[in-house]
C-alpha positions in Angstrom: -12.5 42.3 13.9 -10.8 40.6 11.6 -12.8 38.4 8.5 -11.8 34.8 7.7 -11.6 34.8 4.1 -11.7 31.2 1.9 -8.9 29.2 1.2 -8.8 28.1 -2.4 -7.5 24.9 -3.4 -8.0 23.5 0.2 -9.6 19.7 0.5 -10.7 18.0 3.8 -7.6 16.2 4.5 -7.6 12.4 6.4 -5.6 13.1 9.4 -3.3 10.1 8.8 -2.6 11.1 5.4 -3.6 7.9 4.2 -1.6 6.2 6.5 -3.1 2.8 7.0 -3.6 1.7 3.0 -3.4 -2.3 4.0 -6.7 -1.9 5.6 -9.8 -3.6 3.7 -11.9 -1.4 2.1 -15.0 -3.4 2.3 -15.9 -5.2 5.3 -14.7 -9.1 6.0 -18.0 -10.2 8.1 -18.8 -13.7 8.8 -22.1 -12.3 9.2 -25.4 -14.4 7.3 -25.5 -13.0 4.1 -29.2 -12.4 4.6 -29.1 -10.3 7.8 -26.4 -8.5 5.8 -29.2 -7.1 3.2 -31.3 -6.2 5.9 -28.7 -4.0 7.4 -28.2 -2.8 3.8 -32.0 -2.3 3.3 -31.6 -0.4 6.6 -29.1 2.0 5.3 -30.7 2.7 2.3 -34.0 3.4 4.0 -32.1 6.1 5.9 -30.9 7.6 3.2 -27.3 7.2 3.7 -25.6 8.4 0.3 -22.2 8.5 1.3 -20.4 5.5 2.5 -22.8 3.1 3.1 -20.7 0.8 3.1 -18.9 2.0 6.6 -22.3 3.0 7.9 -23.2 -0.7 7.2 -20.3 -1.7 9.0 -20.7 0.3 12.2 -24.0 -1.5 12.5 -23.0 -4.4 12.2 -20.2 -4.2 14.6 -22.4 -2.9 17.2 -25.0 -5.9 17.0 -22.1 -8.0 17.7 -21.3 -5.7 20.9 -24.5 -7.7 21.8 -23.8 -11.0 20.7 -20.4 -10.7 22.7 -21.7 -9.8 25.6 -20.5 -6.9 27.1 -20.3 -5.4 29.9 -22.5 -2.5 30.2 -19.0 -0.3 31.6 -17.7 -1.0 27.7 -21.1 -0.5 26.2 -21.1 2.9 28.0 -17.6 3.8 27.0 -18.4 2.5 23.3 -21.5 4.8 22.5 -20.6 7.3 24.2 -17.2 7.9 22.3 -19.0 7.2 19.4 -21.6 10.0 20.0 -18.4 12.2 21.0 -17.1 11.8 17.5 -19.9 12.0 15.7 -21.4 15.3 17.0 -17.7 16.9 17.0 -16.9 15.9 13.4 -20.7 17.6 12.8 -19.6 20.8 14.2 -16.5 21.1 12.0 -17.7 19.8 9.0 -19.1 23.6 8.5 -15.4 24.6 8.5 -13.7 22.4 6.3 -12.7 25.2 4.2 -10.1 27.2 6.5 -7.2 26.3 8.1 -6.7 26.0 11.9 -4.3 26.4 14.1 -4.3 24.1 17.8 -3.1 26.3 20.9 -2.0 24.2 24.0 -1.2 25.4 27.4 -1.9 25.9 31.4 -5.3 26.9 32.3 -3.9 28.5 35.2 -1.9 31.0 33.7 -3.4 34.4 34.3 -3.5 37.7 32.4 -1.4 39.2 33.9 0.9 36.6 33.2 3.8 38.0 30.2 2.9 34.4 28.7 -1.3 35.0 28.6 -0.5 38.7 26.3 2.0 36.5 23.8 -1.0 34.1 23.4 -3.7 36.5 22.7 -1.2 38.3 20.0 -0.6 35.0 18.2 -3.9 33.9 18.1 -5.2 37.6 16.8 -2.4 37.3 14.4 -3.2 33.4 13.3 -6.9 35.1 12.1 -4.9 37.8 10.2 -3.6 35.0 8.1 -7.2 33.6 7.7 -6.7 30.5 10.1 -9.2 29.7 12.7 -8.0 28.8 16.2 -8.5 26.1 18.5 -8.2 25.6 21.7 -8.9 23.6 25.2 -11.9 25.8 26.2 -10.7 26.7 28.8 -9.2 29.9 31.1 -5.6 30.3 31.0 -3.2 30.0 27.8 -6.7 28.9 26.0 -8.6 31.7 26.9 -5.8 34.1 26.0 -6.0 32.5 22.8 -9.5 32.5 22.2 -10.2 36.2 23.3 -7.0 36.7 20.3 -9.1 34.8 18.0 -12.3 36.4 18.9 -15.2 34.1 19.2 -16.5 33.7 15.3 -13.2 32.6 14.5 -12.6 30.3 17.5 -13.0 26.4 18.9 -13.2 25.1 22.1 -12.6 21.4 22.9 -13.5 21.5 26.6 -13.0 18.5 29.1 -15.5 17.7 32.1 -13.8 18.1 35.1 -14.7 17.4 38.7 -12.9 21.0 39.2 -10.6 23.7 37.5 -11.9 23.3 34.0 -14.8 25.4 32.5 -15.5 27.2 29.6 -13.8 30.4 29.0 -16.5 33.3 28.0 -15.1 34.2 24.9 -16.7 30.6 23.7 -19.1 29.4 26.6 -22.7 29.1 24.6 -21.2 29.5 21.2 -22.2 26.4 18.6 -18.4 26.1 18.3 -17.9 25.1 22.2 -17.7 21.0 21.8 -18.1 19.2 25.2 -16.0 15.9 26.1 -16.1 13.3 28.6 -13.1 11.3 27.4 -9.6 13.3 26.8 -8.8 10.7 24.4 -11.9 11.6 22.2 -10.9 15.4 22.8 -6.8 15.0 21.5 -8.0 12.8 18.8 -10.1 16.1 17.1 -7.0 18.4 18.3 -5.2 16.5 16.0 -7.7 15.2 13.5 -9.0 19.1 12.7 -5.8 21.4 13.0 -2.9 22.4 10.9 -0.2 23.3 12.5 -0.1 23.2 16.8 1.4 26.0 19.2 2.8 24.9 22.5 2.6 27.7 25.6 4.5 26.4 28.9 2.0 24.1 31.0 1.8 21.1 32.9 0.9 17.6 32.5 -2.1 18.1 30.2 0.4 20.4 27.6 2.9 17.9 27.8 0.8 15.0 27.2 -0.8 16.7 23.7 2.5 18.0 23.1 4.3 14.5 23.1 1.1 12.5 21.4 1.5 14.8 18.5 4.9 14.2 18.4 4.4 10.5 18.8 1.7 10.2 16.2 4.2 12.7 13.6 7.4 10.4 14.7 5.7 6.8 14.1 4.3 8.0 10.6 0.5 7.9 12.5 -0.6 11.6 11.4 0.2 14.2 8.8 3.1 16.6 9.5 2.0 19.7 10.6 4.3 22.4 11.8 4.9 22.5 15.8 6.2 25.9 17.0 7.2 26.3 20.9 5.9 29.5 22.5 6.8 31.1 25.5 7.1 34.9 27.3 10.2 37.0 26.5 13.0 36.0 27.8 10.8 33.2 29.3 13.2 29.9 29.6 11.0 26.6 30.0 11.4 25.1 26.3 15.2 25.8 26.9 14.5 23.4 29.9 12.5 21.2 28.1 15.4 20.5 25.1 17.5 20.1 27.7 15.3 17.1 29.1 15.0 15.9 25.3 18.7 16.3 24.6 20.6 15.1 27.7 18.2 12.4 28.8 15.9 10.9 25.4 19.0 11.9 22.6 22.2 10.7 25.0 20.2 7.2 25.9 19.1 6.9 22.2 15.6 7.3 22.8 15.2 9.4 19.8 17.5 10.2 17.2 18.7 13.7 15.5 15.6 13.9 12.9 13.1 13.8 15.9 13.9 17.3 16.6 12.7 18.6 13.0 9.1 18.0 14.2 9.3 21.3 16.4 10.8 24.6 16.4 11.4 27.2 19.2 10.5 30.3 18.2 11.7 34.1 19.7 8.0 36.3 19.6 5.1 35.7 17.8 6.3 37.0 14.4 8.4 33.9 14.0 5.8 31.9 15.0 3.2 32.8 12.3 6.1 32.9 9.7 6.8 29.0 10.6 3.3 28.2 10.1 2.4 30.3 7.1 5.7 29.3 5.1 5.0 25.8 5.6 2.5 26.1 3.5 4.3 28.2 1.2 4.3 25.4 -1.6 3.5 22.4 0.2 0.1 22.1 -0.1 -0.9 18.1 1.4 0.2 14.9 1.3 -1.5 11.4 1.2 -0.4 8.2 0.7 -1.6 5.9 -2.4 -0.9 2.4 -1.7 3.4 2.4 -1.2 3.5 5.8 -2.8 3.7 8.8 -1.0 1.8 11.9 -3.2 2.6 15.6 -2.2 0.6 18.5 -3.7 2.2 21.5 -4.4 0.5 25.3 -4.7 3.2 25.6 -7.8 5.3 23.7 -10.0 9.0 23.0 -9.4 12.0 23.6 -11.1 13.8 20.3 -12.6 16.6 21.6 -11.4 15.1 21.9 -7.7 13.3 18.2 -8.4 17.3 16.9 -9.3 18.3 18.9 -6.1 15.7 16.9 -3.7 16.7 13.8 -5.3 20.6 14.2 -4.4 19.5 15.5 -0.9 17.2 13.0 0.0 17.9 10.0 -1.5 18.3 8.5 1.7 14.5 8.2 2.3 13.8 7.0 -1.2 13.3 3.1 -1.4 13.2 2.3 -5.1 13.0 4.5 -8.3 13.1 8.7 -7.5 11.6 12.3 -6.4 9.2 12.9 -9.6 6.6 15.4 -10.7 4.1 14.6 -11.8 -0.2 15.5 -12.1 -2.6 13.7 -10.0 -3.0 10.2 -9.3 -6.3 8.0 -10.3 -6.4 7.3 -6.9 -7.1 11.0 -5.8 -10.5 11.4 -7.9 -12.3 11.4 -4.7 -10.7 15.2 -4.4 -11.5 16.5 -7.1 -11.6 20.0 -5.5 -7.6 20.0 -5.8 -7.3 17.8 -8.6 -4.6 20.4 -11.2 -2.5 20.9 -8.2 1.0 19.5 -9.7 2.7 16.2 -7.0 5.9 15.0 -6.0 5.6 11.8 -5.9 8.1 8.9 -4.5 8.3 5.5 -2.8 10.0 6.0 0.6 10.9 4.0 3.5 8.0 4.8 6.2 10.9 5.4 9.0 13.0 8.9 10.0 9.6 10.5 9.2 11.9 13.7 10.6 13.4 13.7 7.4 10.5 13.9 6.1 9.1 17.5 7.6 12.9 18.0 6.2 11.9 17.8 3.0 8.6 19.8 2.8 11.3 22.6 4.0 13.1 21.8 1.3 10.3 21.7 -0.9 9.0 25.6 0.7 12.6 27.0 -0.3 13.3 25.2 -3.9 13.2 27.0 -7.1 9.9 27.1 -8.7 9.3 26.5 -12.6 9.1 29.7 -14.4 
């Protein structure tokens, strides 16, 4: 069995990278200032250390669930998302330290299936690289996945289904099993907890997480994480699949040439890890600080590699240029990666293809000696 071993220099990253900076950071309420301190009192009396201020704003927009009036449907729907998110960020929140790695794909494919062996290797060879794996739950391409992985090192997101889905036994019983009632609840920690996403062929559930990560990447609504496309040897349904995206959604200009840099194809599993593991070869995050976008590197860059980013991708730059430079004020709250060295620019938040195209860029530039 293999041992996950800590990542160093890894911080608890916000999905969106920081993506929606124009929202308030305190709360606008029209609420009476004095029932205001006695949800603050509340708080306190708690013991609520870190952001009270959002725990005081949950409150407070609950007890106006009430004074709206709703229906006891939306009530339902309301807490119990709520209580979905809550107890799943709980469960990760012991593994903020390791890198993770999302596997998608049919639950009916069995193991006898060529697809169901190609699966198991690249999850056993994800934990090799010290990532953690995680998956639907269930049978198929997810347990393949999660027998890889091997239970310590695996996740299961499973979905309540009137039929078909169940936990696999790799991870039925184990802490790490999370149980949902909602899918959207269940994508939103696929893509709120994991680094980089393998696709397996499937059916309407793989294509639906497959194309919401790709949504959320394309519209600048999540981080970029590397995509790869999996399937058995010689197997040919991603070939069908970019014919779909190329004759169809490119021809009608439903997406344009940088879309397709969210995702690669990849030949066997060897490719597959390389793709993830080199994405991270130097890129280490990103996050946005107000207009500026901040990426943290593992190592310095050349200035001849910064002048080289700035000639190639001065397109994406909106006013000044690519610079390097040590951390922002506004990253104190991560102190844990605080001496990485940053790129930092002022882009135009569109072609967001172009920009996976430059963490490539960044992964293969010339490094300060």
């Amino acid at each position: 069995m293999h041992s996950v071993v800590v990542q160093r220099n890894f911080t608890v990253e916000d999905f969106t990278a920081g993506a929606t900076p124009d929202q308030p950071t305190h709360r606008q309420s029209n609420v009476d200032p004095a029932f205001e301190a006695r949800v603050r009192q509340l708080v306190a009396d708690w013991g609520a250390e870190k952001s009270p201020d959002l725990i005081e704003e949950i409150i407070i927009t609950a007890l106006k669930m009430a004074r709206d009036k709703m229906g006891t449907g939306d009530l339902k729907l309301m807490s119990r998302s709520l209580k979905e998110m809550r107890y799943a960020a709980k469960v990760f929140s012991n593994y903020r330290q390791f890198r993770k790695v999302c596997v998608f794909g049919s639950a009916r494919t069995p193991p006898s299936d060529a697809q169901y062996e190609v699966a198991e290797e690249f999850a056993r060879e994800m934990v090799a690289q010290n990532y953690m794996v995680i998956t639907g739950g269930g049978d198929g391409i997810m347990g393949a996945a999660q027998k890889g992985a091997g239970r310590e090192h695996g996740f299961g997101l499973n979905i309540r289904l009137p039929f078909e889905q169940r936990a696999n036994p790799i991870i039925e019983g184990d802490p790490k099993l999370i149980n949902f009632n909602y899918f959207f609840t269940r994508k939103l920690n696929f893509v709120k907890e994991t680094h980089a996403f393998a696709l397996f062929p499937g059916g309407f559930g793989t294509m639906d997480e497959g194309f919401e990560v790709l949504t959320l990447m394309q519209t600048g609504k999540a981080r970029i994480i590397p995509v790869v496309l999996l399937d058995r040897p010689g197997g040919t349904y991603w070939e069908t699949w970019m014919k779909f995206l190329t004759d169809h959604l490119f021809k009608f200009g439903y997406i344009g040439p940088e879309d397709f840099h969210f995702f690669k194809r990849v030949p066997n599993v060897t490719e597959a890890v390389r793709e993830i593991v080199d994405f991270y070869r130097v890129y280490q995050s990103s996050r946005w600080v107000g207009e500026q976008l901040v990426i943290r590197l593992s190592q310095k860059l050349s200035q001849k590699a910064i002048a080289e980013l700035n000639h190639h991708f001065a397109d994406i730059v909106r006013s000044g240029e690519i610079i390097q430079c040590s951390a922002l004020r506004q990253e104190k709250n991560e102190p844990e990666i605080w001496d990485l060295p940053r790129l930092a620019l002022t882009p135009h938040r569109r072609s967001f293809g172009r920009f996976r195209q430059l963490i490539d860029a960044i992964n293969a530039a010339e490094l300060s000696s």
